[in-house]
VOBA-1610 file (N, C-alpha, C; in pm, whole numbers, padded with zeros to 5 digits, always signed):
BEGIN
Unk-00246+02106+00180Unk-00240+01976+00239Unk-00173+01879+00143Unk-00208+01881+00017Unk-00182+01789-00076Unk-00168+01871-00205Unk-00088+01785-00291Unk-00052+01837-00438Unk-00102+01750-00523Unk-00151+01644-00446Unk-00195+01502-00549Unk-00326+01538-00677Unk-00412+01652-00665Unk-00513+01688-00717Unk-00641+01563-00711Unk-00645+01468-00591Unk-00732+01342-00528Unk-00794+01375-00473Unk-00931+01336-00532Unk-01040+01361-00429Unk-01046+01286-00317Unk-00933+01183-00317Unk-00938+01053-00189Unk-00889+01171-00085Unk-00834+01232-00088Unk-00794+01302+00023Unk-00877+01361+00105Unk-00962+01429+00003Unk-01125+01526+00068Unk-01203+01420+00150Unk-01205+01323+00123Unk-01285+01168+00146Unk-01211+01137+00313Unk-01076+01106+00289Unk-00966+01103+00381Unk-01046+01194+00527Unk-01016+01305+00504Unk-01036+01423+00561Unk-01217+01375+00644Unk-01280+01388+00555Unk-01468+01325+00567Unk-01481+01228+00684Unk-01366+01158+00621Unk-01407+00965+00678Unk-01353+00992+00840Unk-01260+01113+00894Unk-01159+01085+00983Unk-01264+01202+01143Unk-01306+01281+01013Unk-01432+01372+01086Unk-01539+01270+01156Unk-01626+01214+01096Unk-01684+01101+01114Unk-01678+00998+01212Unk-01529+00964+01190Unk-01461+00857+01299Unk-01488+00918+01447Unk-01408+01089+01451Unk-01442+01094+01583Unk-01608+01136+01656Unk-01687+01169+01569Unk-01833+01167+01567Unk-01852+01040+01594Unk-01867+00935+01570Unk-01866+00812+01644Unk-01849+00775+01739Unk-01648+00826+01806Unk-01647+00803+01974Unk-01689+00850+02019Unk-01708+01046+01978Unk-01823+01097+02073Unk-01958+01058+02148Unk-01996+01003+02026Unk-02126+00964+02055Unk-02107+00798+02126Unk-02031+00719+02135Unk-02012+00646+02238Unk-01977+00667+02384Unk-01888+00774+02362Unk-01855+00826+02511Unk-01968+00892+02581Unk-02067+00986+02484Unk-02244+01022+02565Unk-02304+00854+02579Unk-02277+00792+02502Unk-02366+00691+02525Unk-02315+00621+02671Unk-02189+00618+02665Unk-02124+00574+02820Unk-02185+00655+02929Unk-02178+00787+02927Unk-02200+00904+03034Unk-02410+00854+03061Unk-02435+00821+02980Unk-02573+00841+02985Unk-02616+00700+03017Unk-02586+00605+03010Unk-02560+00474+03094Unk-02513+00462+03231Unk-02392+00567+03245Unk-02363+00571+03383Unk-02451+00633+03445Unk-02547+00722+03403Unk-02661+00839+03494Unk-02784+00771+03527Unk-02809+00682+03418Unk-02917+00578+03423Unk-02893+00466+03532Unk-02781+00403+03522Unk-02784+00299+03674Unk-02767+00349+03777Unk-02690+00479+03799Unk-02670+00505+03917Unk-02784+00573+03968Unk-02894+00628+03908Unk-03002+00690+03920Unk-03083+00574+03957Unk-03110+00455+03865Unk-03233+00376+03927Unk-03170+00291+04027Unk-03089+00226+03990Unk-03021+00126+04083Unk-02916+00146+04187Unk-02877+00240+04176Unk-02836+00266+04324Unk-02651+00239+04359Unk-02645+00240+04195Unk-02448+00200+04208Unk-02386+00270+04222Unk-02323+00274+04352Unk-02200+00407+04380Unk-02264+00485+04451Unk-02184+00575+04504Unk-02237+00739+04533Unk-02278+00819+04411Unk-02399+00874+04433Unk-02459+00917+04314Unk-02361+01075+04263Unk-02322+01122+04359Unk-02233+01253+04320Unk-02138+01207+04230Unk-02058+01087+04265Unk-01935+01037+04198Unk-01997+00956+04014Unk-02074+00946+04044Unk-02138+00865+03890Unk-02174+01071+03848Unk-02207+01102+03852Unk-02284+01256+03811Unk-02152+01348+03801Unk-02041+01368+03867Unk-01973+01405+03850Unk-01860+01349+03696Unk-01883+01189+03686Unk-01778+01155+03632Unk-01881+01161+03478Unk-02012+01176+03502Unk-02051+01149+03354Unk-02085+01335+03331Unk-02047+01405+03390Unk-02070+01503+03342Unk-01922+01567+03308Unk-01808+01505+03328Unk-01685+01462+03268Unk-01692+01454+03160Unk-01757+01326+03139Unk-01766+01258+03013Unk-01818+01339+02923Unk-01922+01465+02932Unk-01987+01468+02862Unk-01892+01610+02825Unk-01827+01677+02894Unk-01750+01829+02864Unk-01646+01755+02809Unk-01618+01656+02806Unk-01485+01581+02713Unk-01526+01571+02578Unk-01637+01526+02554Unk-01707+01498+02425Unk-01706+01644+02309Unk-01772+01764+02462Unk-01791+01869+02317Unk-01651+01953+02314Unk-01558+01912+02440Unk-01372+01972+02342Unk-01379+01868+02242Unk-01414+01756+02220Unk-01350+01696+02119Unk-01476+01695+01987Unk-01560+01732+01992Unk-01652+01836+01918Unk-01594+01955+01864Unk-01529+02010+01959Unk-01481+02146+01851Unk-01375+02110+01821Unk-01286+02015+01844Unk-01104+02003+01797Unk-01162+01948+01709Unk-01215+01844+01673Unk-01230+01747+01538Unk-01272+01841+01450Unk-01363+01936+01489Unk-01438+01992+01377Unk-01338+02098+01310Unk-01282+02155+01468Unk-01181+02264+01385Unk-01083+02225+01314Unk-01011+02052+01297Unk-00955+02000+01240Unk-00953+01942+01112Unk-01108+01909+01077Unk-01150+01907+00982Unk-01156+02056+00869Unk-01221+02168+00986Unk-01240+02257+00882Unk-01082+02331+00815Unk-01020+02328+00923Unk-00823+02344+00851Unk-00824+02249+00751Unk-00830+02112+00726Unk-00802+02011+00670Unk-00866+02067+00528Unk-00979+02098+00534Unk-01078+02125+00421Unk-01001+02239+00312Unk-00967+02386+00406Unk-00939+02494+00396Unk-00791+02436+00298Unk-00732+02361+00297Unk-00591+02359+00256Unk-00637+02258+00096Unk-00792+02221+00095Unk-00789+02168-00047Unk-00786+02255-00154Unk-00759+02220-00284Unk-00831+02297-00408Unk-00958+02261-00468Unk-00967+02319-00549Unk-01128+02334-00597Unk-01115+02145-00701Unk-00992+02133-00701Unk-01016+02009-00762Unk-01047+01863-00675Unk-00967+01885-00574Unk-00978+01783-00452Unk-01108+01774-00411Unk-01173+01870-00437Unk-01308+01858-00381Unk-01439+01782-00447Unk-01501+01697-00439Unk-01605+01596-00493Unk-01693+01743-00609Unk-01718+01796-00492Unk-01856+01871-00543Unk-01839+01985-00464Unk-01993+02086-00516Unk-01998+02204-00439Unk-02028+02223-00333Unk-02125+02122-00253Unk-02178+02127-00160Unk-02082+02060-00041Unk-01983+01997-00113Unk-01914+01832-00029Unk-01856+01959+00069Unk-01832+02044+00119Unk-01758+02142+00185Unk-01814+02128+00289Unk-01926+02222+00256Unk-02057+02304+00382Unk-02104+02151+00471Unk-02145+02057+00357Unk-02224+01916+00469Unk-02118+01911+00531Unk-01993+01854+00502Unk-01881+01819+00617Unk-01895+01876+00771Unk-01869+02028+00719Unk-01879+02157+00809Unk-02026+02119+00874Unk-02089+02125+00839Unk-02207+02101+00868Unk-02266+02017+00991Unk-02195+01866+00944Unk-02214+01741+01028Unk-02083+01772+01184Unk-02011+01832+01147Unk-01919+01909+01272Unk-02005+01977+01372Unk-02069+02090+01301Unk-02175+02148+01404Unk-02298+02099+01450Unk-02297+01961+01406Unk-02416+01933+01400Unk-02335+01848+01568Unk-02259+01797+01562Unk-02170+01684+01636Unk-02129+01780+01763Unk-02121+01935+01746Unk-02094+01978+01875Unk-02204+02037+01940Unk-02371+02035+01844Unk-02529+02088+01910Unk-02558+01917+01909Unk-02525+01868+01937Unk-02530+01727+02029Unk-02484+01726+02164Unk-02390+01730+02152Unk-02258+01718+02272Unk-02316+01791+02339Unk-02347+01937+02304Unk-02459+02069+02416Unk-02511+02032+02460Unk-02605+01941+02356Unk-02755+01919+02474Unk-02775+01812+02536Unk-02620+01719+02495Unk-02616+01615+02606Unk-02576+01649+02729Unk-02487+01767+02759Unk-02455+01776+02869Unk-02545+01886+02925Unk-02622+01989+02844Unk-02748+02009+02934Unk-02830+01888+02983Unk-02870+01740+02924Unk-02928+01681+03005Unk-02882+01617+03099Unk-02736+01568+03091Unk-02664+01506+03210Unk-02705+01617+03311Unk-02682+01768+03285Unk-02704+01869+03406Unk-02844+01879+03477Unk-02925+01820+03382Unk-03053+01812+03442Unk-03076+01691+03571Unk-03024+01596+03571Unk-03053+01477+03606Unk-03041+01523+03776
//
């Protein structure tokens, strides 16, 4: 990825993983807002709110595994110097899988509803 021997890059890489862990989790937070009004209050045809947040929610975990698999390429192309520490690898990796056993069991509960 880089020749710079910077750990800003590994950081780079961290901060950009992260970022999309964030929209994800706004876009469930959207999907799960839309299930909630249209469920108590009565907005829309309930198929069309259930359909579109269960959209929302199979959008979330492709972009659960692209980010993550993007990250973990990103990672794969550092050296042992770019890297903070020993562990700074696996948490990264880590918080990826952690970001797509979210996304799962959000859209098992959208499926519940």
């Amino acid at each position: 990825m880089s020749y710079l021997e910077d750990p800003r890059v590994f950081l780079a890489t961290e901060r950009t993983l992260l970022a999309w862990i964030r929209t994800e989790i706004s876009i469930l937070a959207i999907a799960f807002i839309l299930m909630k009004f249209g469920v108590d209050e009565g907005f829309g045809p309930k198929d069309q709110l259930s359909s579109f947040s269960i959209f929302l929610c199979l959008m979330t975990l492709v972009l659960s595994v692209l980010s993550s698999i993007q990250a973990w390429i990103g990672l794969s192309r550092l050296s042992a110097v770019e890297v903070p520490g020993p562990l700074a690898k696996p948490l990264v990796l880590l918080s990826g899988l952690i970001s797509i056993a979210v996304a799962v069991g959000a859209t098992y509960l959208i499926f519940q509803f």
